[in-house]
Biopython code that builds the backbone (N, CA, C, O; Angstrom):
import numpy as np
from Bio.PDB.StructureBuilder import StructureBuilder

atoms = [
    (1, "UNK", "N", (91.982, 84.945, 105.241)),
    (1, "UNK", "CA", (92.529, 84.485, 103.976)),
    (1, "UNK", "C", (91.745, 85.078, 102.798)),
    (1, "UNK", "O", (92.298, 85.437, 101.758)),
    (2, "UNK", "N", (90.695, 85.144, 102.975)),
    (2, "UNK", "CA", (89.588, 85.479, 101.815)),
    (2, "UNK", "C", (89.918, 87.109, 101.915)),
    (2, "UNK", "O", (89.611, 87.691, 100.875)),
    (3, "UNK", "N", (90.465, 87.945, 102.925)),
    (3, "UNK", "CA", (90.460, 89.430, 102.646)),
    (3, "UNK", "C", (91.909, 89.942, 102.034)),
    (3, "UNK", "O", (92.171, 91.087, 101.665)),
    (4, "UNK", "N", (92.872, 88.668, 102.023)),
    (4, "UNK", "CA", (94.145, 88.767, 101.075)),
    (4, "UNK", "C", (94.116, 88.970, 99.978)),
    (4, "UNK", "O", (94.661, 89.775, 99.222)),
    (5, "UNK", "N", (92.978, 87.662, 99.829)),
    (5, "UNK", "CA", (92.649, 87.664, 98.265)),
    (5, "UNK", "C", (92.061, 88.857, 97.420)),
    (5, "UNK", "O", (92.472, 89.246, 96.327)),
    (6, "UNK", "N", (90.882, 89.416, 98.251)),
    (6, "UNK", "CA", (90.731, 90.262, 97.840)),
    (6, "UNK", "C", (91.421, 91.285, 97.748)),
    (6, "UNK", "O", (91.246, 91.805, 96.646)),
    (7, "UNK", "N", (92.364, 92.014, 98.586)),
    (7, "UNK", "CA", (93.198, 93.284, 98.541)),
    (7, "UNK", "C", (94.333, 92.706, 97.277)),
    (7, "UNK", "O", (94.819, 93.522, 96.493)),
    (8, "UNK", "N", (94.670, 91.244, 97.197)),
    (8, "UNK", "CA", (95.648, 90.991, 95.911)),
    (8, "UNK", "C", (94.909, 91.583, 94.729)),
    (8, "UNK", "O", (95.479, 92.449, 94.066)),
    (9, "UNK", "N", (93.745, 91.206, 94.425)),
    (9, "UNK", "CA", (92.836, 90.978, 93.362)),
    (9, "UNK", "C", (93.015, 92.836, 92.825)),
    (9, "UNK", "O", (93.532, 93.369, 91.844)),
    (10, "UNK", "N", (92.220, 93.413, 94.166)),
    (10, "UNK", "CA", (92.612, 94.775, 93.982)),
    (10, "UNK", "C", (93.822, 95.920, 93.934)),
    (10, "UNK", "O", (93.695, 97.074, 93.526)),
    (11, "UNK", "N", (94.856, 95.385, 94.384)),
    (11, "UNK", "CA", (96.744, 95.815, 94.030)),
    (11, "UNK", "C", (96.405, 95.405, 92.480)),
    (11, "UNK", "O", (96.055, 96.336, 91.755)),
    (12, "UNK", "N", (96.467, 94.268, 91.985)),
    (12, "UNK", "CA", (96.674, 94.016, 90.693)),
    (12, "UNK", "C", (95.812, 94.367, 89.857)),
    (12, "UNK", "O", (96.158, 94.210, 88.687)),
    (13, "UNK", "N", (94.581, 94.885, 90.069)),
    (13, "UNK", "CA", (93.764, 95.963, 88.968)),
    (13, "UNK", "C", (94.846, 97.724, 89.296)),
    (13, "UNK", "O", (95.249, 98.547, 88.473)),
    (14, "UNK", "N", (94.938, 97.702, 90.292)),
    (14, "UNK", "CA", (95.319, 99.143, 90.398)),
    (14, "UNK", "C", (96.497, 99.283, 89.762)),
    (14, "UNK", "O", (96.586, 100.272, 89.035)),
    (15, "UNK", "N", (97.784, 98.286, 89.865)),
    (15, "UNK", "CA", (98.941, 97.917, 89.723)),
    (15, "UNK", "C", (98.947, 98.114, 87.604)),
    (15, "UNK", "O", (99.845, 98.653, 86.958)),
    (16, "UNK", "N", (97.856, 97.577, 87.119)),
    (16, "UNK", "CA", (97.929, 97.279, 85.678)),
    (16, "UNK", "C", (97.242, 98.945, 85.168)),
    (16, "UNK", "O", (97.638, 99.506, 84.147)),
    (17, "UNK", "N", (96.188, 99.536, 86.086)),
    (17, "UNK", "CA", (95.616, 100.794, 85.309)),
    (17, "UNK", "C", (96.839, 101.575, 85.622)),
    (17, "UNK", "O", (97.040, 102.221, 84.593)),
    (18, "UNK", "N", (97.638, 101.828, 86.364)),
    (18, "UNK", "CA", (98.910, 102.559, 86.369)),
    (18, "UNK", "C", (99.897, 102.837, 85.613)),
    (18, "UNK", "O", (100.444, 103.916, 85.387)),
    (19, "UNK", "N", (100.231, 101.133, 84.986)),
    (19, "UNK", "CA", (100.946, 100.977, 83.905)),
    (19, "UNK", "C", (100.193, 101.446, 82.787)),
    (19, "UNK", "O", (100.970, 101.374, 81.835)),
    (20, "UNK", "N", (99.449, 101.746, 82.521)),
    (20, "UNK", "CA", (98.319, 102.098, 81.547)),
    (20, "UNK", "C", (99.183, 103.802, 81.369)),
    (20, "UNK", "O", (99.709, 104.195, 80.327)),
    (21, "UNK", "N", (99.127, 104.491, 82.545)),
    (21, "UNK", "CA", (99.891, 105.967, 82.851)),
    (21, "UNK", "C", (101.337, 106.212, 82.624)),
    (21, "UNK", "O", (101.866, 107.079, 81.928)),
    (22, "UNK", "N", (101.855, 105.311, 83.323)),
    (22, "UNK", "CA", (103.358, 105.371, 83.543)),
    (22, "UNK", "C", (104.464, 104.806, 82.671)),
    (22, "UNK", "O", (105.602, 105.237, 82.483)),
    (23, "UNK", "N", (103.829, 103.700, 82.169)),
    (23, "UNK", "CA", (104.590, 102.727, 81.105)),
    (23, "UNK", "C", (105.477, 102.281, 81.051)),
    (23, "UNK", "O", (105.907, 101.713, 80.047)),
    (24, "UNK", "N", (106.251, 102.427, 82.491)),
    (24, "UNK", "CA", (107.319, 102.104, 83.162)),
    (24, "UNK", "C", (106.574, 100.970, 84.304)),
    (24, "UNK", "O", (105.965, 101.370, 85.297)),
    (25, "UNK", "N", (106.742, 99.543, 83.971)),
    (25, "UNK", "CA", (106.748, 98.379, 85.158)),
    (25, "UNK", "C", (107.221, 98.701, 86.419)),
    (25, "UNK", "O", (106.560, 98.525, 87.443)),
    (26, "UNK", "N", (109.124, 99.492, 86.368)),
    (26, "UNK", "CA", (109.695, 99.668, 87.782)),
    (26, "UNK", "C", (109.073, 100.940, 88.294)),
    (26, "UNK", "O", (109.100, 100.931, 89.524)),
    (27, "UNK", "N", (108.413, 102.251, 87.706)),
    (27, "UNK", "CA", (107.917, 103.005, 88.658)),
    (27, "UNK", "C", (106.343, 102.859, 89.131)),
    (27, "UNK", "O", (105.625, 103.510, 89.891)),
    (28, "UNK", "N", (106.157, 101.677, 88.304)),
    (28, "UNK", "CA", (104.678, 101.285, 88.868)),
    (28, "UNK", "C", (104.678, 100.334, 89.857)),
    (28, "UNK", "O", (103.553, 100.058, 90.274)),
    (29, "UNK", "N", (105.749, 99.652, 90.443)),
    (29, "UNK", "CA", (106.037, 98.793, 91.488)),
    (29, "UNK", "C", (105.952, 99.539, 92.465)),
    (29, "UNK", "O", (105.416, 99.305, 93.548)),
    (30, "UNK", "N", (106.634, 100.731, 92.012)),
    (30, "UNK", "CA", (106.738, 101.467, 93.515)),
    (30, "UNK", "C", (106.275, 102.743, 93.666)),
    (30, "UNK", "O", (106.945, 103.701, 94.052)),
    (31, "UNK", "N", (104.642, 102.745, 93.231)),
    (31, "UNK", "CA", (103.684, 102.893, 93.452)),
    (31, "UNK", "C", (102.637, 102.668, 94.843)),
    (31, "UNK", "O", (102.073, 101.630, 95.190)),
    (32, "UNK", "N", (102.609, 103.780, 95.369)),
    (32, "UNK", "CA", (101.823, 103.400, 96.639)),
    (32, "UNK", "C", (102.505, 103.474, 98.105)),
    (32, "UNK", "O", (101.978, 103.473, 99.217)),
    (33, "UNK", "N", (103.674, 103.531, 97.769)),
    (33, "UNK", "CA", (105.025, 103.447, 99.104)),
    (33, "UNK", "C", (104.824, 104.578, 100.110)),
    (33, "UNK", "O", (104.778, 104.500, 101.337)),
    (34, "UNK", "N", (104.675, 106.011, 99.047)),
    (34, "UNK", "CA", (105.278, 107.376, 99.720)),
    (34, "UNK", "C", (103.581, 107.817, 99.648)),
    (34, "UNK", "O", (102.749, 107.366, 98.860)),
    (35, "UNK", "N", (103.403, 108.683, 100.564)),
    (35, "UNK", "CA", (102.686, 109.362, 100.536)),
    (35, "UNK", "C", (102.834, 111.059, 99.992)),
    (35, "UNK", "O", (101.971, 111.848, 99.608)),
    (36, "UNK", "N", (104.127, 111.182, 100.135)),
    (36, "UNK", "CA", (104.303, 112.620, 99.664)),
    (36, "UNK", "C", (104.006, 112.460, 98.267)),
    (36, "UNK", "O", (103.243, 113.186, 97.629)),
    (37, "UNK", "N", (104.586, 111.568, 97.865)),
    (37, "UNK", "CA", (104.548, 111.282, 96.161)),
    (37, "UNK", "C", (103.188, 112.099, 95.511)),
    (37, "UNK", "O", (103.004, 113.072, 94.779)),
    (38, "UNK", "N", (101.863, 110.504, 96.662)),
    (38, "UNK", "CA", (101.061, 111.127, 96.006)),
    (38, "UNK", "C", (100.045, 111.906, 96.225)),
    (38, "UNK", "O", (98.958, 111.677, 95.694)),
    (39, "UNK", "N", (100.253, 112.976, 97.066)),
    (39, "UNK", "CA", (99.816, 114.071, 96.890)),
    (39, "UNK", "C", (100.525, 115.101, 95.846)),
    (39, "UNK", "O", (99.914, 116.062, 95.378)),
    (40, "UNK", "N", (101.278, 114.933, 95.672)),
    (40, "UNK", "CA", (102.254, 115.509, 94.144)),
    (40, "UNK", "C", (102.218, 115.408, 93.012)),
    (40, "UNK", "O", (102.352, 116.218, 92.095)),
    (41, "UNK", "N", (102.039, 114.427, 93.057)),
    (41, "UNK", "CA", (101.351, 114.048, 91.514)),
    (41, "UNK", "C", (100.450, 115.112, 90.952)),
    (41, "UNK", "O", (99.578, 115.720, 91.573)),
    (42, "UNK", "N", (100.837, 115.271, 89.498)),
    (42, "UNK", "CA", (100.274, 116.135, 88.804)),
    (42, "UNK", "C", (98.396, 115.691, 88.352)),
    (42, "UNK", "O", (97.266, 116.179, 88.389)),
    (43, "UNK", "N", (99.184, 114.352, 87.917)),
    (43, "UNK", "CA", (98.041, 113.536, 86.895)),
    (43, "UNK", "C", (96.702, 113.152, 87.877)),
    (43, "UNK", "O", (97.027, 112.121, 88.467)),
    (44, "UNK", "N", (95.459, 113.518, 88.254)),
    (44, "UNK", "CA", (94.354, 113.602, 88.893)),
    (44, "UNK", "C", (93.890, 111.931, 88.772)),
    (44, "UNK", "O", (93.560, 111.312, 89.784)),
    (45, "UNK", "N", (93.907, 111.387, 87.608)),
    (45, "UNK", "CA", (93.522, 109.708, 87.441)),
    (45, "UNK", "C", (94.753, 109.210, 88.395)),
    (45, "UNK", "O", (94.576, 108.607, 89.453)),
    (46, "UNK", "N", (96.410, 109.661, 87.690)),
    (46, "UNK", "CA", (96.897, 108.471, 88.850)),
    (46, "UNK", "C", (97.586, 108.728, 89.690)),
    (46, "UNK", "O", (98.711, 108.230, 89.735)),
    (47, "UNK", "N", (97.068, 109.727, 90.783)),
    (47, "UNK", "CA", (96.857, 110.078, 92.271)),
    (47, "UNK", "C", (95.721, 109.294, 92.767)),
    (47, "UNK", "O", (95.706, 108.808, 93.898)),
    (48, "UNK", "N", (94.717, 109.168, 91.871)),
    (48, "UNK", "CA", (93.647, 108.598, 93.082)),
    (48, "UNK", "C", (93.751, 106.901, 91.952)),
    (48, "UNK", "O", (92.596, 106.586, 91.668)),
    (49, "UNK", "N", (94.490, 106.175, 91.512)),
    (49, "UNK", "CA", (94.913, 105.307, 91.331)),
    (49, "UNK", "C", (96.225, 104.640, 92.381)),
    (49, "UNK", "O", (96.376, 103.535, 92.901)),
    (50, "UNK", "N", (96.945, 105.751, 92.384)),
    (50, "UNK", "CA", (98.510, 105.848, 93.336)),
    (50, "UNK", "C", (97.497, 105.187, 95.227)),
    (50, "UNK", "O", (97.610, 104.210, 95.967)),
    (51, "UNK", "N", (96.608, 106.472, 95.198)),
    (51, "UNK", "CA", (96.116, 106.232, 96.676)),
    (51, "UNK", "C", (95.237, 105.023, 96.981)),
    (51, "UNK", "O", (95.134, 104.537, 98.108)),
    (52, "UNK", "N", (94.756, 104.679, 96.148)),
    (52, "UNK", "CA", (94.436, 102.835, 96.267)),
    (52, "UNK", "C", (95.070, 101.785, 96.032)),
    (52, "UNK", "O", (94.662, 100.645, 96.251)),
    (53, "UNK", "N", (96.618, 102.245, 95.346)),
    (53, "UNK", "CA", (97.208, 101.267, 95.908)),
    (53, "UNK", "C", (97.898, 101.570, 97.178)),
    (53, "UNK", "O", (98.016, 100.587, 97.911)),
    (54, "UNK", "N", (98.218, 102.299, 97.474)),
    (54, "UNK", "CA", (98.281, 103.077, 99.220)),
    (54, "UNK", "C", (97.942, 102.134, 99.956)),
    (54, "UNK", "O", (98.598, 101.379, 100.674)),
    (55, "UNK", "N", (96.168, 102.275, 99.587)),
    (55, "UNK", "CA", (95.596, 101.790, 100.581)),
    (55, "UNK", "C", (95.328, 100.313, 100.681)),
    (55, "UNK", "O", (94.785, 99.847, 101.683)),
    (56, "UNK", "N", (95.654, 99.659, 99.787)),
    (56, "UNK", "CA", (95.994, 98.130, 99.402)),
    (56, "UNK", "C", (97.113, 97.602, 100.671)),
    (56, "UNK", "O", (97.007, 96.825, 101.620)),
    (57, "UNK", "N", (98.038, 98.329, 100.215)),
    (57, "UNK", "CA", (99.791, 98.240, 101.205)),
    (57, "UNK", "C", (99.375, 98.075, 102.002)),
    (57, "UNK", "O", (99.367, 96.937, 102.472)),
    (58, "UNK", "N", (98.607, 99.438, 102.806)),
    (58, "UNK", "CA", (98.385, 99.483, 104.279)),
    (58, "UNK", "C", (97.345, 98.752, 104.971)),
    (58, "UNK", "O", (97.072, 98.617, 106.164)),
    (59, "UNK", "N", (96.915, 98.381, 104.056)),
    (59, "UNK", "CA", (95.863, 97.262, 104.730)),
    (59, "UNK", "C", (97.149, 95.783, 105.207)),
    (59, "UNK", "O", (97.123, 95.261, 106.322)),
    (60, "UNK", "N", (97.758, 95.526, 104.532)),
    (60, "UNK", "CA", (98.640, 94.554, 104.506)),
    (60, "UNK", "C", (99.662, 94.614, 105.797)),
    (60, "UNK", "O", (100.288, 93.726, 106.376)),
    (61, "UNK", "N", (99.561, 96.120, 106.014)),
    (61, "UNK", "CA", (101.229, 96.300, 107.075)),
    (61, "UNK", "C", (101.339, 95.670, 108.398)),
    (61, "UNK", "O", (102.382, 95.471, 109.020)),
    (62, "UNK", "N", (100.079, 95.365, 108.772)),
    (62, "UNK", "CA", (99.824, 94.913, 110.220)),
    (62, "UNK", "C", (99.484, 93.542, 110.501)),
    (62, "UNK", "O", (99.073, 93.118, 111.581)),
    (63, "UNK", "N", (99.765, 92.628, 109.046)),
    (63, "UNK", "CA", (99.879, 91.268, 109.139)),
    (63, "UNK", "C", (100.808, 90.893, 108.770)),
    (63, "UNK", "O", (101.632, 91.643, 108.247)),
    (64, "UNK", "N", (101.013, 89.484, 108.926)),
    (64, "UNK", "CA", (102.581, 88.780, 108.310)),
    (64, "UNK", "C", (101.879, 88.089, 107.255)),
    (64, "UNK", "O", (100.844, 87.422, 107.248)),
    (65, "UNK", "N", (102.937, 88.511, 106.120)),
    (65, "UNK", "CA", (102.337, 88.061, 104.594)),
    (65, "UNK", "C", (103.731, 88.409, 104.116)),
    (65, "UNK", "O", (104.686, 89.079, 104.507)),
    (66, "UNK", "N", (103.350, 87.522, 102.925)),
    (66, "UNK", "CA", (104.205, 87.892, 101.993)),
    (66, "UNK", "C", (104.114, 87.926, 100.434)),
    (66, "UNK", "O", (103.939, 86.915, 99.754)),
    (67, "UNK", "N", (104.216, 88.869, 100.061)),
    (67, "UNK", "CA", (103.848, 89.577, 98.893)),
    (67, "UNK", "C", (104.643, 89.402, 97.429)),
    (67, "UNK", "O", (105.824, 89.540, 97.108)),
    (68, "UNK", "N", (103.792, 89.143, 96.913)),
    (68, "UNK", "CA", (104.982, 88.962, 95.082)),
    (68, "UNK", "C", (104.377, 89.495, 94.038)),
    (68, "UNK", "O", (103.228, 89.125, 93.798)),
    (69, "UNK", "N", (104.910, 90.317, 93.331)),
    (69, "UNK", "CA", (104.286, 91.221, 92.186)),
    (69, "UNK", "C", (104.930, 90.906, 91.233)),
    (69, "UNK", "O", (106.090, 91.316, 91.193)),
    (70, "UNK", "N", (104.485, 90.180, 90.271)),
    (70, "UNK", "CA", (105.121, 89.864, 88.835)),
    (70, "UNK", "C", (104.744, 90.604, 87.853)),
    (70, "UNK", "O", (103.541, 90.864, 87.865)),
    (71, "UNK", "N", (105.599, 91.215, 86.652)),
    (71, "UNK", "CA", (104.901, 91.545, 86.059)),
    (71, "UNK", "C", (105.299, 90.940, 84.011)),
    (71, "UNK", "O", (106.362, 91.009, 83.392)),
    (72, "UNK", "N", (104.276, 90.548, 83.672)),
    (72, "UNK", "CA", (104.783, 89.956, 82.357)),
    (72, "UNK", "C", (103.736, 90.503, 81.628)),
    (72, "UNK", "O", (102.879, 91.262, 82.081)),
    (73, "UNK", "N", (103.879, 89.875, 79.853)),
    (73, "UNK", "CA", (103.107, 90.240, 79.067)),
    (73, "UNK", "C", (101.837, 90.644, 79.139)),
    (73, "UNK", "O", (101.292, 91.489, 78.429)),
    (74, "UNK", "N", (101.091, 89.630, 80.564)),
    (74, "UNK", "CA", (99.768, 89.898, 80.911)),
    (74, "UNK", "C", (99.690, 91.092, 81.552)),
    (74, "UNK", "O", (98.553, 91.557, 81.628)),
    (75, "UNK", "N", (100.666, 91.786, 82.086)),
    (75, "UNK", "CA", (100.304, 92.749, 82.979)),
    (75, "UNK", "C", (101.135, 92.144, 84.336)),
    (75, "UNK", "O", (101.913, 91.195, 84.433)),
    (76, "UNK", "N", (100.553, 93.249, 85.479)),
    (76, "UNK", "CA", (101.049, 92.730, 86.618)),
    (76, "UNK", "C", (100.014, 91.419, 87.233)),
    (76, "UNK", "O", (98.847, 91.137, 86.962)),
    (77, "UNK", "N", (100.699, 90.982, 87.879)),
    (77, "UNK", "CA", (99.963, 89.381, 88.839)),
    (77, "UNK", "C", (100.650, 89.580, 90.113)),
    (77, "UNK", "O", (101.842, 89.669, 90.408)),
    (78, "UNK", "N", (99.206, 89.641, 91.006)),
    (78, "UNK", "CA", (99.910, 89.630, 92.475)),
    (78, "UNK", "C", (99.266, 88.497, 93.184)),
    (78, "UNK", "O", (98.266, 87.892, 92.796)),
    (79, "UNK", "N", (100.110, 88.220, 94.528)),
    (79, "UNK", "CA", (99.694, 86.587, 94.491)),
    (79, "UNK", "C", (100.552, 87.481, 96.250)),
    (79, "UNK", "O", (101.635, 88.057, 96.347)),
    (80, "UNK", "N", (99.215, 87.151, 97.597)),
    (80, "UNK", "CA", (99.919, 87.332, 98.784)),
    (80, "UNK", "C", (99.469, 86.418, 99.604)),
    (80, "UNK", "O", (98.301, 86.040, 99.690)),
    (81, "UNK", "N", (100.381, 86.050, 100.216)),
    (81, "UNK", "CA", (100.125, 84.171, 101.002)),
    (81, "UNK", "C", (100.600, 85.141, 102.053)),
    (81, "UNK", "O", (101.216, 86.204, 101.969)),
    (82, "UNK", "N", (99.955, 84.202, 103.431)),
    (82, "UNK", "CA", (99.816, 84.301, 105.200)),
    (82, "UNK", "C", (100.941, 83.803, 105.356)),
    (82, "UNK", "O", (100.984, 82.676, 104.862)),
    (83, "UNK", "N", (102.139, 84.210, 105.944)),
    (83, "UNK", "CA", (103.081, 83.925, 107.303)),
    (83, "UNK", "C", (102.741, 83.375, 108.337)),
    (83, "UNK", "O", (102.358, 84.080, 109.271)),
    (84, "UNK", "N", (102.782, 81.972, 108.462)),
    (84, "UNK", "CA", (102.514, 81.390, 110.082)),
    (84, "UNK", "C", (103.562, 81.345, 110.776)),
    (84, "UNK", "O", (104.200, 80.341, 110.460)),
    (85, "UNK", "N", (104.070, 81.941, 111.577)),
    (85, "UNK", "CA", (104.780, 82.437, 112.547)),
    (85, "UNK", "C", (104.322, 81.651, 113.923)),
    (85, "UNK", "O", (103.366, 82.053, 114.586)),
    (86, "UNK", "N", (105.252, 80.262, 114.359)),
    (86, "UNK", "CA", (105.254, 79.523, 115.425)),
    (86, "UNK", "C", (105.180, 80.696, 116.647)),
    (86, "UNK", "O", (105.186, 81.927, 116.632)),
    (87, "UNK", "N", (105.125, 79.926, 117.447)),
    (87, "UNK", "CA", (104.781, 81.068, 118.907)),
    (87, "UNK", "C", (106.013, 81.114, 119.555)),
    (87, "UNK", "O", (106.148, 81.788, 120.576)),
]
sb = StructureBuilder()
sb.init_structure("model")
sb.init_model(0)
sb.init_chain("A")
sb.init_seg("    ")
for serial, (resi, resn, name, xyz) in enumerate(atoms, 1):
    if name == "N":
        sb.init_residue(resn, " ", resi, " ")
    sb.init_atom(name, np.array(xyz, "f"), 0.0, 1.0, " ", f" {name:<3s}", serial, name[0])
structure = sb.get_structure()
């Protein structure tokens, strides 16, 4: 539970310096998805911004969670709660 928190804590710093680049909310959501992307990327700050949130995701892929990215005046807010999944 405590390593959710932390990978949320860190999506949502990465998630807000992006928007900082992009200035677009919807292409900063989907941020981190592709890998081709970001090796393509022109911009050197947000490629290795893009690849930590990468690596945020993929830390996530191999648990059951579920994930919510808001984004308002403050910026983005991410908030990822555990899936308990009966047996």
């Amino acid at each position: 539970m405590k390593n959710l928190k932390l990978v949320a804590e860190q999506l949502e710093k990465y998630l807000n310096l992006a928007q900082e680049f992009t200035e677009d909310y919807q292409l900063t959501k989907k941020l981190g998805k592709d890998p081709y992307r970001i090796m393509n990327e022109k911009s050197e700050k947000l490629k290795r911004i893009e690849a930590m949130i990468y690596v945020c995701r993929e830390q996530l892929k191999f648990s059951d969670h579920e994930i919510t990215i808001i984004y308002s005046c403050r910026g983005f807010e991410v908030e990822i709660k555990k899936i308990w999944t009966p047996f």
